[in-house]
N, C-alpha and C positions, 0 to 999 in steps of 0.2 A: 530570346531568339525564337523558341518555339510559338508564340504568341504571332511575330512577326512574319515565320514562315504561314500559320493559321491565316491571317489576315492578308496575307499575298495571296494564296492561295483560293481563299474565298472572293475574292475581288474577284480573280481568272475567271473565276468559275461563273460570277456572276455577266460579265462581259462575253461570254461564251456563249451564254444563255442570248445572248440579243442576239447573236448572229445565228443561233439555231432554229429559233422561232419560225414557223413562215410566215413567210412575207405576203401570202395571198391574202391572209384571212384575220382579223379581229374581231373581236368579243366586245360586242355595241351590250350585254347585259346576260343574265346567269340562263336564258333559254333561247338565245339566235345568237348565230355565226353569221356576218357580214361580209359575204365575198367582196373580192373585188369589182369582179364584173354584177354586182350590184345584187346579185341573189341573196337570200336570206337562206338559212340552213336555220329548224325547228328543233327540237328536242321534245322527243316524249317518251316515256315509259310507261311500261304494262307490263301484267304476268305471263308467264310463257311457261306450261308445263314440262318439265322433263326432269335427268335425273344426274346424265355422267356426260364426261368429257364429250361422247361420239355426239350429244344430245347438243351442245354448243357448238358444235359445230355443224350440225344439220340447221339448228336453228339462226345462226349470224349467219349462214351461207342462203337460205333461204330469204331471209330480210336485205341483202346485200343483191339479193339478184332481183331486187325490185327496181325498175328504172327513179332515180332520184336520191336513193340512199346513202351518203355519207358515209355513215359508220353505223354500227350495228355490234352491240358488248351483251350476251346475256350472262347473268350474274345466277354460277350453280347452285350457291346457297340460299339466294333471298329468290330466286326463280322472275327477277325482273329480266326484261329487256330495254338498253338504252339506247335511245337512236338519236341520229342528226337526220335528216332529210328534206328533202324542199317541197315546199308542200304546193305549190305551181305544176309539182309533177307527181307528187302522190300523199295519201294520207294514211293513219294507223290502220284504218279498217282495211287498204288494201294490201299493206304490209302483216298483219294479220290473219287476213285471208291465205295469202303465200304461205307463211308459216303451218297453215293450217292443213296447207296442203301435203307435206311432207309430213303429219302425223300427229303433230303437236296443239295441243290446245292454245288458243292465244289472245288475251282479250276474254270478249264477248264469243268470238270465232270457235267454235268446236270442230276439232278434227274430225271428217268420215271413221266410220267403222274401220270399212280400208284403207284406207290412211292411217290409222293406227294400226291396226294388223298389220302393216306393212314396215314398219318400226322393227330392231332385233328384239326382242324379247328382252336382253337388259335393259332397253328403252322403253319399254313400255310401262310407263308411270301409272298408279292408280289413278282411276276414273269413276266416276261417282253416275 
């Protein structure tokens, strides 16, 4: 019986799953999103300096307010950043540059002095 409710139960779950998905967007392969209005969404990553929660959140707020951006994940422990974005409207170095701007190193991109001075002081990450 319990076998049988598992196996109902996971069915559900799986047919749930098709109707959750959206419907705008498929996975043509493991580094582009294929809109449907024919765009392509890219995926790249880089390092992105910082330290604590305020820090991920100044940094996907700053990648996210670049025109063309998707999505935008930095990951506190490995200090990456993961994007989607279209690259018809923008590229790493100038989502990098943004970043940069707000304080944080990114890439190749070093934040100004001021721009870092301008960080709270729990945020302000060793710099070499």
């Amino acid at each position: 019986m319990k076998t049988t409710i598992l196996k109902v139960g996971f069915i559900a779950m799986l047919m749930a799953g098709m109707f959750i998905m959206p419907a705008k967007a498929s996975v043509n392969n493991m580094n582009n999103i294929e809109l449907q209005q024919g765009k392509k969404m890219v995926h790249a990553m880089f390092p992105v300096k910082g330290l604590c929660d305020q820090c991920k959140s100044r940094i996907e707020k700053a990648a996210k307010g670049v025109k063309g951006v998707e999505s935008a994940m930095w990951n506190q422990k490995t200090k990456v950043l993961h994007l989607q974005y279209d690259p018809t409207l923008t590229s790493p170095l100038k989502i990098q540059q943004a970043i940069a701007k707000v304080g944080h190193d990114a890439g190749n991109v070093k934040a100004t002095a001021a721009a870092y001075k301008s960080l709270p002081k729990c945020c302000q990450y060793p710099r070499k």
